[in-house]
VMD Tcl script that builds the backbone (N, CA, C; Angstrom):
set m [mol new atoms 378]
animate dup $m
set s [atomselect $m all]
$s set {name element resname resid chain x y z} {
  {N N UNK 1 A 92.966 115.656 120.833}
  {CA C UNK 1 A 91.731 116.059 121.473}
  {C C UNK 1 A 91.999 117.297 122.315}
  {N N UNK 2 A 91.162 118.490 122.086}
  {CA C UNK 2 A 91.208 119.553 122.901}
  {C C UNK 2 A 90.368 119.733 123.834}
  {N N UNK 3 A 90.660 120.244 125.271}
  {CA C UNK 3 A 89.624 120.108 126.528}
  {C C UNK 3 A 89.509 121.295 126.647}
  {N N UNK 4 A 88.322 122.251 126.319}
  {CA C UNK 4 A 88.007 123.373 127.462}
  {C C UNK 4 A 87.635 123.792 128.478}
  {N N UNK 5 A 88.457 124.303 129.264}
  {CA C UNK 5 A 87.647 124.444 130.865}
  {C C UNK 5 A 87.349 125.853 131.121}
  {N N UNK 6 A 86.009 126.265 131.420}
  {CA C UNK 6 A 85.530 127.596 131.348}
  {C C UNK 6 A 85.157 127.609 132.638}
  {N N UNK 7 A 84.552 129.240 133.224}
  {CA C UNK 7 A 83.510 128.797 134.437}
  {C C UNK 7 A 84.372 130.231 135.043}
  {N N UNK 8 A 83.195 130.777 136.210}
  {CA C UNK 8 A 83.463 131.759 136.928}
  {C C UNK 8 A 84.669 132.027 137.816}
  {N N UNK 9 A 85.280 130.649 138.204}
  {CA C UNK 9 A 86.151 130.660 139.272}
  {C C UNK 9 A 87.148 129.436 138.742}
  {N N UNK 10 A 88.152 130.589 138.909}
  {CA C UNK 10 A 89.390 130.130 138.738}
  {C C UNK 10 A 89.955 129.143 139.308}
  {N N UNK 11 A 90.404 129.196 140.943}
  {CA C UNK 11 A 90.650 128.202 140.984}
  {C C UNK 11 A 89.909 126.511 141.322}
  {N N UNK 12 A 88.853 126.222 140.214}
  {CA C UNK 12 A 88.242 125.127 140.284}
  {C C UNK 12 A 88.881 124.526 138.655}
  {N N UNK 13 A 89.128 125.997 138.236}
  {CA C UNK 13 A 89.442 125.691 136.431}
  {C C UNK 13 A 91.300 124.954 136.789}
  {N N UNK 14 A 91.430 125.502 137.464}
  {CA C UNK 14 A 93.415 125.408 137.413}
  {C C UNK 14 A 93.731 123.782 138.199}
  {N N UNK 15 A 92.632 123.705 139.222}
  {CA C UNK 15 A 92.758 122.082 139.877}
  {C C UNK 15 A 92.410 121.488 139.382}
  {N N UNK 16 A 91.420 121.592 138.071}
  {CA C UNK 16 A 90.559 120.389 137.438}
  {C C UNK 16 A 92.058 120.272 136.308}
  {N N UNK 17 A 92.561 121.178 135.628}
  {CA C UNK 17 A 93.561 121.125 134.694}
  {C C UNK 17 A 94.609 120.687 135.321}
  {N N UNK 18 A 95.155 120.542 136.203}
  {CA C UNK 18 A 96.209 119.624 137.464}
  {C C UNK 18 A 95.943 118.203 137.170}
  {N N UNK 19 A 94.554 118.224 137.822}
  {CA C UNK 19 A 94.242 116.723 137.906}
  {C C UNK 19 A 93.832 115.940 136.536}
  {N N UNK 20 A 93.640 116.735 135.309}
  {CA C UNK 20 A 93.570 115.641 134.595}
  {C C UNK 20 A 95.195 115.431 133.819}
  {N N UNK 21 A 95.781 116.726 133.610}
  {CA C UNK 21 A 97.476 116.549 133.378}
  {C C UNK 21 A 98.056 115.397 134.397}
  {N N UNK 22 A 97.630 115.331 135.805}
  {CA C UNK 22 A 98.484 114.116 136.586}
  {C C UNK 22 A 97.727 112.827 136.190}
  {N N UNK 23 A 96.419 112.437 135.328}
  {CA C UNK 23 A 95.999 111.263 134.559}
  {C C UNK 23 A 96.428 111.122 133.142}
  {N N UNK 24 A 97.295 111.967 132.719}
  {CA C UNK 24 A 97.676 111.338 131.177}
  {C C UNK 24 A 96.194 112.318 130.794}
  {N N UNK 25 A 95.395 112.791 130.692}
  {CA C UNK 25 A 94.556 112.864 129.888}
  {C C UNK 25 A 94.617 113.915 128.930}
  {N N UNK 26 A 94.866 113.439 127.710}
  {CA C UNK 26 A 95.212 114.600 126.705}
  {C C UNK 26 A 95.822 116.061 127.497}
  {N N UNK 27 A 96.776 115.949 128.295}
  {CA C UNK 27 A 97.488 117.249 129.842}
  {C C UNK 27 A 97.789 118.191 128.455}
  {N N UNK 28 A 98.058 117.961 127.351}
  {CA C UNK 28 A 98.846 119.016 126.594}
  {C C UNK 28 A 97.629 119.826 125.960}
  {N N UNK 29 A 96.846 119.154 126.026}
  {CA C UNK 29 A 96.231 119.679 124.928}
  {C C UNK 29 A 94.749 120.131 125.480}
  {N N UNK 30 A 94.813 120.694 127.054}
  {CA C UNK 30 A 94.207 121.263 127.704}
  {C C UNK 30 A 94.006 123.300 127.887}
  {N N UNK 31 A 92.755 123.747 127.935}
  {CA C UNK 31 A 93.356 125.108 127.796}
  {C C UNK 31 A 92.089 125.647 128.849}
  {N N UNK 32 A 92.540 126.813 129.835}
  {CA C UNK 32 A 91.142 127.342 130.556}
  {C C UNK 32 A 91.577 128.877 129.823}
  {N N UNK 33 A 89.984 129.090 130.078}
  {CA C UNK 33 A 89.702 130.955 129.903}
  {C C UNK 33 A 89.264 131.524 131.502}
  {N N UNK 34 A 90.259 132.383 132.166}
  {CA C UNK 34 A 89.678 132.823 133.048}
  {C C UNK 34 A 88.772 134.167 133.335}
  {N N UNK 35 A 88.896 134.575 131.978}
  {CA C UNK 35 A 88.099 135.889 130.977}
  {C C UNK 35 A 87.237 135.397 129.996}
  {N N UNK 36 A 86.756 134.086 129.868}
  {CA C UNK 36 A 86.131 133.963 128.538}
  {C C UNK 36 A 85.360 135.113 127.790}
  {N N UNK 37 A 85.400 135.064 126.410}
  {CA C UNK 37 A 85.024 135.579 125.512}
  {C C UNK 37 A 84.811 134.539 124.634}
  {N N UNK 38 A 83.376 134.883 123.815}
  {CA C UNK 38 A 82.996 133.894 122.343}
  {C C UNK 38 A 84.474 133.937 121.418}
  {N N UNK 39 A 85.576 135.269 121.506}
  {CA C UNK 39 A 86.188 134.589 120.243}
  {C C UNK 39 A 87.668 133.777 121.070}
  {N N UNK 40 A 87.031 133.171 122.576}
  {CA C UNK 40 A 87.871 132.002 122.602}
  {C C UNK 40 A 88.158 130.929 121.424}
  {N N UNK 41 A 87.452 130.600 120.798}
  {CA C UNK 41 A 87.536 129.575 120.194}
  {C C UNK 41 A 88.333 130.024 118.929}
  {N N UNK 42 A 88.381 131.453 118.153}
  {CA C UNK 42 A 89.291 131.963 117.305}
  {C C UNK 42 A 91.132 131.642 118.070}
  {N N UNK 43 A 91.183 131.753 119.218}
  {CA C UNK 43 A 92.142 132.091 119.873}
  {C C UNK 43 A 93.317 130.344 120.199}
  {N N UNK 44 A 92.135 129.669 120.724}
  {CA C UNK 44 A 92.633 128.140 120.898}
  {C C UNK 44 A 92.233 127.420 120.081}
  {N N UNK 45 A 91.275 127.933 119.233}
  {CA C UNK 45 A 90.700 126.735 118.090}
  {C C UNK 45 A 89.692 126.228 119.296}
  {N N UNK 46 A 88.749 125.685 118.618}
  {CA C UNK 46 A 87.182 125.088 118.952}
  {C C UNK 46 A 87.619 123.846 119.332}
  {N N UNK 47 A 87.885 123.618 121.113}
  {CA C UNK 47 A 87.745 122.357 121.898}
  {C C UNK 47 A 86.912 121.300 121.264}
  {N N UNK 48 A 87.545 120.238 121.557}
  {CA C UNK 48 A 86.404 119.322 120.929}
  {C C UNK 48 A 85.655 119.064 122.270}
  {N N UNK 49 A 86.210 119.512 123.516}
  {CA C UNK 49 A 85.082 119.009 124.253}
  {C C UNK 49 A 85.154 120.433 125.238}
  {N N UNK 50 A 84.255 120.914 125.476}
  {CA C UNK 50 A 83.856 122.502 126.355}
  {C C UNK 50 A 83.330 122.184 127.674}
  {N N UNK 51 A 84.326 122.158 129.012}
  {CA C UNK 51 A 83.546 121.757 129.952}
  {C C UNK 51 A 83.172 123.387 130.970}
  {N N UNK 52 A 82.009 123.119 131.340}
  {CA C UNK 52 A 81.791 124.642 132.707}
  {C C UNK 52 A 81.536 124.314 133.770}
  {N N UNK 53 A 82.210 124.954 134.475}
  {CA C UNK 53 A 82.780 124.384 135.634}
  {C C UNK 53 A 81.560 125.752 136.554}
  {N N UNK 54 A 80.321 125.997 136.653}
  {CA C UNK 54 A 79.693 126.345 137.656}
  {C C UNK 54 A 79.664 126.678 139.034}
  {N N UNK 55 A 79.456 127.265 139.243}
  {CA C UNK 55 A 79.613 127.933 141.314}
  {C C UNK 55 A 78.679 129.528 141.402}
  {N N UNK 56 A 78.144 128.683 143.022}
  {CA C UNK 56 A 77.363 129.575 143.118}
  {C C UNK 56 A 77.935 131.170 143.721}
  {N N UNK 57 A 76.901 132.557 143.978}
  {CA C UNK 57 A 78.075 133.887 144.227}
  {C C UNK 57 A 78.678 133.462 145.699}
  {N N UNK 58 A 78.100 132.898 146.554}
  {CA C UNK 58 A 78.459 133.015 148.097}
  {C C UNK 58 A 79.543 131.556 147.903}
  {N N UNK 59 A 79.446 130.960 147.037}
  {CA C UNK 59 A 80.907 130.091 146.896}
  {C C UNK 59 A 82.506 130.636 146.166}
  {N N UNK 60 A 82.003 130.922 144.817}
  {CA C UNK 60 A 82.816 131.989 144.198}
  {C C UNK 60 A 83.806 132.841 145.518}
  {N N UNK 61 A 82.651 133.630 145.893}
  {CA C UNK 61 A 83.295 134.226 147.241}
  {C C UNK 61 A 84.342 134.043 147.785}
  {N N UNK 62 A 83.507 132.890 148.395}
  {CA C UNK 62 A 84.353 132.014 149.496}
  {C C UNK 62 A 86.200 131.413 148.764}
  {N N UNK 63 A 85.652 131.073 147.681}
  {CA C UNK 63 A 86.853 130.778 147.216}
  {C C UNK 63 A 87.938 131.557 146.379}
  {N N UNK 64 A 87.737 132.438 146.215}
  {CA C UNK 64 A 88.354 133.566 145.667}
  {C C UNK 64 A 89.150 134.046 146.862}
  {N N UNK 65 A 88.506 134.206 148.282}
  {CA C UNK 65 A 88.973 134.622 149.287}
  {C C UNK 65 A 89.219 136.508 149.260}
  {N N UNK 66 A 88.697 136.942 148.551}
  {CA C UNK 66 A 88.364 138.368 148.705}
  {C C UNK 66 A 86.648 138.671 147.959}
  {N N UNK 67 A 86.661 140.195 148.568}
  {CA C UNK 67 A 85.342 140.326 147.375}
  {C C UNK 67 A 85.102 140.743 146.530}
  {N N UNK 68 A 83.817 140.107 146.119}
  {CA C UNK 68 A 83.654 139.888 144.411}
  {C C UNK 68 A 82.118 140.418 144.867}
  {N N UNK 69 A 81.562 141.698 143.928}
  {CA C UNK 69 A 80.361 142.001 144.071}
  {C C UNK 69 A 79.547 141.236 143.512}
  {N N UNK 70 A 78.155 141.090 143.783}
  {CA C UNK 70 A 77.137 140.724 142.592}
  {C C UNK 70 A 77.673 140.789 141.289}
  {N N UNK 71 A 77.263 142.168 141.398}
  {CA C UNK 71 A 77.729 142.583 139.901}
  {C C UNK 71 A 78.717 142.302 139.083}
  {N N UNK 72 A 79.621 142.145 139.780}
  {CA C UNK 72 A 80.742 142.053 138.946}
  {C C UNK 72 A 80.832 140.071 138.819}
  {N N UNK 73 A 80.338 139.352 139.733}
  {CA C UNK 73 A 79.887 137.865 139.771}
  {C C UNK 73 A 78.711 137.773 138.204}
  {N N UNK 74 A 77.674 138.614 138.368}
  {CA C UNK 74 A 76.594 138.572 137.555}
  {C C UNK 74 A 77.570 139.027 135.475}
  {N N UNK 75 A 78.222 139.762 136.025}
  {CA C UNK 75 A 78.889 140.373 134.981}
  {C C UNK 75 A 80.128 139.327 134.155}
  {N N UNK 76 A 80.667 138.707 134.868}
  {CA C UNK 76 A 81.089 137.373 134.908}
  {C C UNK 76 A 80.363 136.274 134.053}
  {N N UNK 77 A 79.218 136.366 134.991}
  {CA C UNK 77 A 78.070 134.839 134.373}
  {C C UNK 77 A 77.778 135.555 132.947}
  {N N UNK 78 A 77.823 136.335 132.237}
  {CA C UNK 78 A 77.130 137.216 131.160}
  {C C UNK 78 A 78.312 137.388 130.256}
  {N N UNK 79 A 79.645 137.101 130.503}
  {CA C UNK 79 A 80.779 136.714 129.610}
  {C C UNK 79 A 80.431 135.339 129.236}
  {N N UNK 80 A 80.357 134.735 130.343}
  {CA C UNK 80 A 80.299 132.843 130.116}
  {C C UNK 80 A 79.566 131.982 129.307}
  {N N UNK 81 A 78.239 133.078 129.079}
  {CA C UNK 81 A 76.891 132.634 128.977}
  {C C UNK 81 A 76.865 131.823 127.693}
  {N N UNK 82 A 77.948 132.433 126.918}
  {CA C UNK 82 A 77.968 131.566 125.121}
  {C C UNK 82 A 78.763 130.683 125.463}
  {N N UNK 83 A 79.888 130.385 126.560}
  {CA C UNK 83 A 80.613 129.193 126.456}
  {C C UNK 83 A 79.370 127.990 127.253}
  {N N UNK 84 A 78.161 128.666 128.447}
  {CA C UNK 84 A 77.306 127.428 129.319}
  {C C UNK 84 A 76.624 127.394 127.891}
  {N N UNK 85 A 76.310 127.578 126.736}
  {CA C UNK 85 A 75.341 127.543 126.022}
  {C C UNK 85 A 76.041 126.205 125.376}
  {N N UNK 86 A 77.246 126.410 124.700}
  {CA C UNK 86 A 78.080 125.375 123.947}
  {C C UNK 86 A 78.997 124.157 124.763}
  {N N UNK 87 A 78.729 124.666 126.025}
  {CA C UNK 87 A 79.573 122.950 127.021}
  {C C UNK 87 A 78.972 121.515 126.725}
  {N N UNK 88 A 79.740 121.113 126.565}
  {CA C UNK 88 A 79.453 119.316 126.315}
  {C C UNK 88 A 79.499 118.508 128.049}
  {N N UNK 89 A 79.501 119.470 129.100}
  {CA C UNK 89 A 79.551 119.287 130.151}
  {C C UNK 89 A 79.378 120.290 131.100}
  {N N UNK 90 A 78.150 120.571 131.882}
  {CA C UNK 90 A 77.900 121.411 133.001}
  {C C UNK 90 A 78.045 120.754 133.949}
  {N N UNK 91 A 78.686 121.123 135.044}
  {CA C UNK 91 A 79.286 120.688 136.450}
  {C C UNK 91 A 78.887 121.899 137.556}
  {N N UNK 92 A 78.133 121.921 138.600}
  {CA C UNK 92 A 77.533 122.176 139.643}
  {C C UNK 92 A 78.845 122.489 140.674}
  {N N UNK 93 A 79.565 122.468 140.962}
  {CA C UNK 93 A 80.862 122.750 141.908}
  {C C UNK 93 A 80.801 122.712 143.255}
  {N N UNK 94 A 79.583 124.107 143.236}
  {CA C UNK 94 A 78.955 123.913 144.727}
  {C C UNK 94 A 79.691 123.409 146.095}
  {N N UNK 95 A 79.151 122.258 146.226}
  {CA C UNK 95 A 78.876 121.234 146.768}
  {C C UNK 95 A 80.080 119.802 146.965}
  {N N UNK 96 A 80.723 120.170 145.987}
  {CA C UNK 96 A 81.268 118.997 145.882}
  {C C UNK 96 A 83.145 119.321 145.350}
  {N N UNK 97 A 83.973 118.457 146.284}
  {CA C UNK 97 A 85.565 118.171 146.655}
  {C C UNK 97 A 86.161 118.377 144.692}
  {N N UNK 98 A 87.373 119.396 144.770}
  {CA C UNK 98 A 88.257 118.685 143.419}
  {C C UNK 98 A 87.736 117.365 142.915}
  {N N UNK 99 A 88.432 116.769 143.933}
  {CA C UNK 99 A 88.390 114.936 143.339}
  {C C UNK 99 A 86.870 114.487 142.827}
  {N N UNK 100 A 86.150 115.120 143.503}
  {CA C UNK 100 A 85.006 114.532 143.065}
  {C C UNK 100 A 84.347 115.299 141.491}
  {N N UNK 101 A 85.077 116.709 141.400}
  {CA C UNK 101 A 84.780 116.771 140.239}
  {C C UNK 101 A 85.887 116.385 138.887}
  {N N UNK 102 A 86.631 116.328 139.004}
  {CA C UNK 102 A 87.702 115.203 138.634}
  {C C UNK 102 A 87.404 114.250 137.764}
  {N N UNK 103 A 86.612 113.630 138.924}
  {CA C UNK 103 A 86.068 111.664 138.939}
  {C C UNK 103 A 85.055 112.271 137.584}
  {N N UNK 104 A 84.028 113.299 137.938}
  {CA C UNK 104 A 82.817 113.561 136.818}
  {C C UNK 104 A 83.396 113.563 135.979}
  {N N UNK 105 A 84.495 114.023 135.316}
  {CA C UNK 105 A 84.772 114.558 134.175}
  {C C UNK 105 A 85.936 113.653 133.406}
  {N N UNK 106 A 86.234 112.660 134.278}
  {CA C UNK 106 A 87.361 111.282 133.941}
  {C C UNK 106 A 85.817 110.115 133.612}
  {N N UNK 107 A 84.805 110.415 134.304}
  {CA C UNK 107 A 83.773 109.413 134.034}
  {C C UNK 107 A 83.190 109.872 132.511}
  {N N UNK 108 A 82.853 111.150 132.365}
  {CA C UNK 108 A 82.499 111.878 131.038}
  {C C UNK 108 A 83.418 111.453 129.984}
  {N N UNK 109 A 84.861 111.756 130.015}
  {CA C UNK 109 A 85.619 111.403 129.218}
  {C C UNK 109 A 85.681 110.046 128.545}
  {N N UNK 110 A 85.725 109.267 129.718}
  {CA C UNK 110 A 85.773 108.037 129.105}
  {C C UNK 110 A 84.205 107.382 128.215}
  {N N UNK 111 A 83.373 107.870 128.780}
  {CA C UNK 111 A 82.189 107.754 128.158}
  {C C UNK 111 A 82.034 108.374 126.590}
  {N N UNK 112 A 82.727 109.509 126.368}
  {CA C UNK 112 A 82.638 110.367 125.386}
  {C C UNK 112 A 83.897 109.703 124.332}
  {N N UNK 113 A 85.205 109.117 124.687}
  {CA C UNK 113 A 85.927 108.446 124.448}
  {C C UNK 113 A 85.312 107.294 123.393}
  {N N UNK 114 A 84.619 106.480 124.652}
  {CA C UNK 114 A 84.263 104.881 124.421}
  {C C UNK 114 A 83.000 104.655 123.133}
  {N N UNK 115 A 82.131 106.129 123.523}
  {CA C UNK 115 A 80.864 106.785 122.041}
  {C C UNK 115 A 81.325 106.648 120.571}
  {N N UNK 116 A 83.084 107.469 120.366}
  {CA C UNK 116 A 83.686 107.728 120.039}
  {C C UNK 116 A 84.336 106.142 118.614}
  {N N UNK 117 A 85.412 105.455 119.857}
  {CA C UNK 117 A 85.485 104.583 119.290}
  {C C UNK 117 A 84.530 103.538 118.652}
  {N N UNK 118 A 83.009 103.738 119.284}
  {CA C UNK 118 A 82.095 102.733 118.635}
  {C C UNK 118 A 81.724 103.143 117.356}
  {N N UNK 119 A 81.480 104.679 117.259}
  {CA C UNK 119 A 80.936 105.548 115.636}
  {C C UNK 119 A 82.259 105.144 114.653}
  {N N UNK 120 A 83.629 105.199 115.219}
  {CA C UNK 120 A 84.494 104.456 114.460}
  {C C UNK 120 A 84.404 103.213 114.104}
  {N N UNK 121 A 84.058 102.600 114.659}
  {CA C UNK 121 A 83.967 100.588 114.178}
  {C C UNK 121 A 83.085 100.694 113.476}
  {N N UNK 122 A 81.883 100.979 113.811}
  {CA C UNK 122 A 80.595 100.755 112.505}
  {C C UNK 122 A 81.289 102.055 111.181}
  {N N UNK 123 A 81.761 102.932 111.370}
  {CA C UNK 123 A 82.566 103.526 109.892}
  {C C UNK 123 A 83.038 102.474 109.491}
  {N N UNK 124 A 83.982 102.156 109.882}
  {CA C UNK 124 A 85.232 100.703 109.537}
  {C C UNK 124 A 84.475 99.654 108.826}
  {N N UNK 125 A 83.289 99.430 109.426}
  {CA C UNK 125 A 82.832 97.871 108.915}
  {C C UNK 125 A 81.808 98.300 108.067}
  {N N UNK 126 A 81.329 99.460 107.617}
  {CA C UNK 126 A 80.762 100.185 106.198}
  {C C UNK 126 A 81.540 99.757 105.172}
}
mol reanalyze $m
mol bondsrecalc $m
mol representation Tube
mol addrep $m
């Protein structure tokens, strides 16, 4: 299983890829774009699961810890725009701790997981 982690700001992409490598969760077979481009997916092969990791400009900011114009924030969102189009998961950042986006995306997984194994059993018993 391949995980993509996309999104304006880096380091939300590099702690979320920490924390699911320190859960066992498919850690190898994890990949972020901190430049995305559409021919990501030529490059790593097409994630089976595309997550975007969202933030607003006056957070970005803040967490970058230098500045980042509009423009070049807006210019950013307008690289991304084909990976928010194709995510199997939009995440809000904002607002809310690592861990707590973490937890979203260990709760997603396992949900997407558990979908997973059920479309397998009814194959099986065809």
């Amino acid at each position: 299983m391949k995980i993509g982690i996309v999104g304006p700001c880096a380091s939300g992409k590099t702690t979320l890829v920490r924390g699911l490598q320190s859960h066992d969760v498919w850690g190898k077979h994890i990949a972020q774009e901190h430049s995305y481009v559409p021919d990501m997916w030529q490059r790593i092969s097409r994630p089976d699961i595309l997550i975007y990791l969202d933030v607003s400009f006056p957070t970005a900011q803040q967490r970058r810890k230098m500045d980042w114009t509009l423009e070049e924030f807006l210019e950013q969102n307008r690289r991304l725009e084909h990976a928010r189009q194709h995510a199997d998961l939009i995440i809000q950042t904002d607002n809310l701790t690592p861990g707590e986006v973490l937890n979203q995306v260990l709760d997603f997984l396992s949900s997407f997981k558990s979908q997973n194994n059920d479309r397998q059993e009814r194959s099986s018993q065809s």
